[in-house]
C-alpha positions as CSV (number, residue, x, y, z in Angstrom):
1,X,-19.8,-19.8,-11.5
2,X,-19.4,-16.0,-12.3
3,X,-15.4,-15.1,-11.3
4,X,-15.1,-11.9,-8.9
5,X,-12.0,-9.5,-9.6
6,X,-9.9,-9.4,-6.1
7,X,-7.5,-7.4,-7.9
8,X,-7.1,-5.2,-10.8
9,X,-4.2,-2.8,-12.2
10,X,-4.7,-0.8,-15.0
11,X,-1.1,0.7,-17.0
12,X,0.8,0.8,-13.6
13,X,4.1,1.6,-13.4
14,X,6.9,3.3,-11.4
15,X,10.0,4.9,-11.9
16,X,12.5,5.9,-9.1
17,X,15.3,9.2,-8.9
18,X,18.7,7.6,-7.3
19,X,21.5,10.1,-6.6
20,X,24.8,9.3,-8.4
21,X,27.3,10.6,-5.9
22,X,31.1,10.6,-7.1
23,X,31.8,12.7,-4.5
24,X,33.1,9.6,-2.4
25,X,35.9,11.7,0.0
26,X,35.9,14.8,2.4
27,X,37.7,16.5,-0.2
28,X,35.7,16.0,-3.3
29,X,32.5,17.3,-1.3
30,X,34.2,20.5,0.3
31,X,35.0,21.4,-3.3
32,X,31.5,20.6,-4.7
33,X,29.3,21.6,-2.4
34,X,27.7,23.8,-5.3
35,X,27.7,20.9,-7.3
36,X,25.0,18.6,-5.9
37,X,25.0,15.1,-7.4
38,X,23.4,14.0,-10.6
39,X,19.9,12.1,-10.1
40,X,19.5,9.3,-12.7
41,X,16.1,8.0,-13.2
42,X,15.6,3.9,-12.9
43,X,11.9,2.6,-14.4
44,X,11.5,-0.1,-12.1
45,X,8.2,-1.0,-13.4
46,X,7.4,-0.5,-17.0
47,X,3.3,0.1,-17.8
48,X,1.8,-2.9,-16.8
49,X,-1.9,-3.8,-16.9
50,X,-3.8,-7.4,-15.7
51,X,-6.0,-8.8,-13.4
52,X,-6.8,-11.6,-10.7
53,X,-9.7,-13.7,-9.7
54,X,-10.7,-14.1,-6.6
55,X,-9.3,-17.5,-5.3
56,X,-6.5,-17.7,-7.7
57,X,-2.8,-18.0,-6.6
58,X,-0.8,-16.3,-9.4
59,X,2.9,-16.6,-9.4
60,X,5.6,-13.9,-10.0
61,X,8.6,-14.9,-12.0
62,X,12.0,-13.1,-12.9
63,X,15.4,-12.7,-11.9
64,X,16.6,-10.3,-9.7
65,X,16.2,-6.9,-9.7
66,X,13.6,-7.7,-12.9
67,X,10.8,-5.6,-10.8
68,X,8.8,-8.6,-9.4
69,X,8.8,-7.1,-5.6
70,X,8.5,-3.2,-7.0
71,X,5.2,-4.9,-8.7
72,X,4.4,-6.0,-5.4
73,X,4.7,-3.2,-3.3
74,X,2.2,-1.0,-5.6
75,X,-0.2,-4.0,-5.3
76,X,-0.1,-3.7,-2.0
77,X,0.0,-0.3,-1.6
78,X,3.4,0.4,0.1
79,X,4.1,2.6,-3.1
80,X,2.0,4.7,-4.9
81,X,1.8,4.1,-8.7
82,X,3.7,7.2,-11.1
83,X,0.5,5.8,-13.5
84,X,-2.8,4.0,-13.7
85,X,-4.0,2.8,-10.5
86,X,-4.9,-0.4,-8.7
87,X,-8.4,-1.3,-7.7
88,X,-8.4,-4.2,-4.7
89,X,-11.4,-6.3,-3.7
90,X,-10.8,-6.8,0.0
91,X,-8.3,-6.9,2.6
92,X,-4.4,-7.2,1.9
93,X,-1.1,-8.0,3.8
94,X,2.2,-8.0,2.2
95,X,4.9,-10.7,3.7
96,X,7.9,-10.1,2.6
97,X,10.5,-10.0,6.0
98,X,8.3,-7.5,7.9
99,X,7.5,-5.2,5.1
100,X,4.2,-3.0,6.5
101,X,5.0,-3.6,10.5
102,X,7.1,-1.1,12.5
103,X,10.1,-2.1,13.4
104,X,10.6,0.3,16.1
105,X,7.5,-1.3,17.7
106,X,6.8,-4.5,19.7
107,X,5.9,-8.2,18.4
108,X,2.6,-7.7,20.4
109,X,2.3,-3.8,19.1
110,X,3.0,-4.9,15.5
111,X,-0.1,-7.5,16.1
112,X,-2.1,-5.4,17.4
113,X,-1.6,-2.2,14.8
114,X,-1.8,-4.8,11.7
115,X,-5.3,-6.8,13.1
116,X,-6.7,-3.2,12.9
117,X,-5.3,-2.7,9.7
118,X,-6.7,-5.8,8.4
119,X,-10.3,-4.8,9.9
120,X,-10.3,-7.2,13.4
121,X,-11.6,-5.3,16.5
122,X,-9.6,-5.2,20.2
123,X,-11.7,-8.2,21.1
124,X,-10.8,-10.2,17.8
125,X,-7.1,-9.4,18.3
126,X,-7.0,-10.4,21.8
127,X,-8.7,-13.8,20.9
128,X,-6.2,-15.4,18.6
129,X,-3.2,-13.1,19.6
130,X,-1.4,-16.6,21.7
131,X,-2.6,-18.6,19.1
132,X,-0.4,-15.6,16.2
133,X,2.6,-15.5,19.1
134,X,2.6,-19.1,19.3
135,X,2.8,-19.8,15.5
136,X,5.3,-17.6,15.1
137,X,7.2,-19.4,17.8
138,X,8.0,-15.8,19.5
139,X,6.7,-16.3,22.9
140,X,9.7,-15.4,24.4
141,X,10.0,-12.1,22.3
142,X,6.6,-11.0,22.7
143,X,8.0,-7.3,24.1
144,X,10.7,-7.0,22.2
145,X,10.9,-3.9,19.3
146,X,11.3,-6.2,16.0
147,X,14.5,-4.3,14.8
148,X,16.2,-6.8,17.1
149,X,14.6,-9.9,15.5
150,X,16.2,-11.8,12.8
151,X,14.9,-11.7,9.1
152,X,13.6,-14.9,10.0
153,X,12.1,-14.3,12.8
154,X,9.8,-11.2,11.6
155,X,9.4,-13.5,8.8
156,X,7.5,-15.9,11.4
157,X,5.4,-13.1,12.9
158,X,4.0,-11.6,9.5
159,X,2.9,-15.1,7.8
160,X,1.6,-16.0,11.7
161,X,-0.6,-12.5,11.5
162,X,-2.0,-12.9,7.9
163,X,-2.6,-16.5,8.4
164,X,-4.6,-16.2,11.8
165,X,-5.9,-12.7,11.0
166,X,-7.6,-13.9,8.1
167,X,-6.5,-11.3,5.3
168,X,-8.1,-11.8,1.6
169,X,-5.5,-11.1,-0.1
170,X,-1.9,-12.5,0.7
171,X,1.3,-11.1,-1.2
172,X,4.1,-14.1,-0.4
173,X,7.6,-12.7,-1.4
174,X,9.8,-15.7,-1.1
175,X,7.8,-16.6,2.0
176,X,9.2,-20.2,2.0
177,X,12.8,-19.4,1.5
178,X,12.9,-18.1,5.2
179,X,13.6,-19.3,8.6
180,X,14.2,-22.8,9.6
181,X,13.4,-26.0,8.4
182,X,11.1,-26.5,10.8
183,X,8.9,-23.6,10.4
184,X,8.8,-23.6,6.3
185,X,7.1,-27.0,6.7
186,X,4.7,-25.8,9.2
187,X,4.0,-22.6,7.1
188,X,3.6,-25.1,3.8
189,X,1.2,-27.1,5.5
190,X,-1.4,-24.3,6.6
191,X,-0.6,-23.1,2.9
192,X,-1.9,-26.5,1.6
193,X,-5.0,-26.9,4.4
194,X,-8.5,-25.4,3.8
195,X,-7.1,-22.0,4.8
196,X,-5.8,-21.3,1.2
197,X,-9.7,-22.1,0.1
198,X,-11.0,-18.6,-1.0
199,X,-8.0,-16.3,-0.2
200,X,-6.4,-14.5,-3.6
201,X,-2.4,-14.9,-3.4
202,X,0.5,-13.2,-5.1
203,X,3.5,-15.6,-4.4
204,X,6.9,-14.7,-5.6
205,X,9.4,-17.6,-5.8
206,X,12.5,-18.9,-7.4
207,X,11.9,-22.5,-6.9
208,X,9.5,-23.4,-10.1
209,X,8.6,-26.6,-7.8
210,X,6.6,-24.2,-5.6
211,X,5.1,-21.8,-8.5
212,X,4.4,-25.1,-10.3
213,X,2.7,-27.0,-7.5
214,X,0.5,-23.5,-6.4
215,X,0.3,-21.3,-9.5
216,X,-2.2,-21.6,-12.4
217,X,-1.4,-19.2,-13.9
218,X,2.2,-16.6,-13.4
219,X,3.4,-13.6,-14.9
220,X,7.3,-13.9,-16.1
221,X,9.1,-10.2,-15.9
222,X,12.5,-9.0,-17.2
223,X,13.7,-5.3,-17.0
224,X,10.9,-4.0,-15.1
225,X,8.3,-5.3,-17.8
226,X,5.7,-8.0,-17.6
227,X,6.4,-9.9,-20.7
228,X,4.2,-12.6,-20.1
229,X,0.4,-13.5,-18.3
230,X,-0.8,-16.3,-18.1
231,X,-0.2,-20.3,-18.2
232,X,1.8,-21.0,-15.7
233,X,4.3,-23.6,-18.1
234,X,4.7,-20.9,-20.2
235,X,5.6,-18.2,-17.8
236,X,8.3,-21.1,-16.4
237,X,9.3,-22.0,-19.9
238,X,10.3,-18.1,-20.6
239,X,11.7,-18.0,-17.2
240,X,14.3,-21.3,-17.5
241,X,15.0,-19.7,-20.8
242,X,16.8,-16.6,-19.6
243,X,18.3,-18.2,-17.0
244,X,20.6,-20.4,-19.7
């Protein structure tokens, strides 16, 4: 069977401009207010090119601050790329504690305002909105702005959304190191059911249990670079080896 690209970047990569401000009292800024603070450029993502099959699950492996969600976000479009560009083959949701929903809306505006997002009509929304509210276990926060929920909790309503909303593409960040017990079993199991059949994931994880059991093949990354592409023992291999 002839594979279908669901996802292709070509020579990404971004750099961001932080402030370094010394000028940590009242005093020191009164006397340098002509004296702006130095910018310092950090290259979170170093050019990166490589591409994913439709159907695949790929796992993203590094230690912190190594770029793995900044890879992520220009996937999935929450940043735009400095350079290259990244061509996507369908629908995409990012999960990563509520990243790509408002927080100064509603549980019930946020599912709304991401079913359109994701293509559904009014109708479509309305049909399986109980059955998102439900999953999520939110009934009783259904009209509550979701700056008030826990990281769990918005945790809950994004995976509910993307699951029952149907999105081709699925960015996991750590999606099963959230809320309770209870709830990463139930969100393991509808990973592991005939939902998964067809959908193109991106799932970043520390546990190498999880990337093992899901992943064919990973891409290890360290300072912002993707060092490695490809078998997924390999990518763990480098991976256990820089964490000795």
């Amino acid at each position: 069977m002839e594979k279908v690209i669901a996802l292709s970047a070509k020579n990404i990569s971004k750099t961001f401009e932080i402030s370094e401000d010394s000028h940590n009292t009242v005093k020191h800024r009164l006397f340098n207010l002509f004296n702006p603070p130095r910018k310092k450029k950090v290259p979170a993502l170093k050019m990166t090119s490589f591409e994913i099959n439709k159907g695949e699950c790929i796992g993203l492996l590094g230690r912190n601050g190594c770029g793995k969600s900044t890879l992520v976000k220009l996937l999935a479009g929450v940043y735009p790329t400095d350079t290259g560009y990244v061509k996507i083959n369908g629908s995409t949701m990012l999960m990563n504690l509520g990243v790509g929903m408002s927080h100064e809306l509603t549980a019930r505006e946020n599912i709304y305002v991401s079913g359109s997002v994701l293509g559904l009509k009014i109708k479509e929304i309305d049909a399986i909105f109980d059955t998102i509210i439900d999953f999520a276990e939110l009934r009783d926060f259904v009209d509550t702005k979701i700056k008030y929920f826990s990281s769990g909790m918005v945790a809950r309503l994004g995976f509910s959304i993307a699951v029952n909303a149907g999105a081709d593409i699925m960015f996991l960040d750590e999606i099963f190191a959230v809320g309770d017990m209870k709830f990463q079993e139930k969100a393991i199991k509808v990973f592991e059911s005939s939902w998964i059949e067809g959908k193109t994931v991106v799932l970043v994880s520390h546990s190498m249990d999880t990337i093992r059991k899901y992943c064919n093949r990973s891409g290890y990354m360290k300072n912002g670079e993707m060092v490695y592409f490809g078998d997924t023992e390999k990518a763990i291999e480098l991976y256990m080896a820089d964490n000795q």
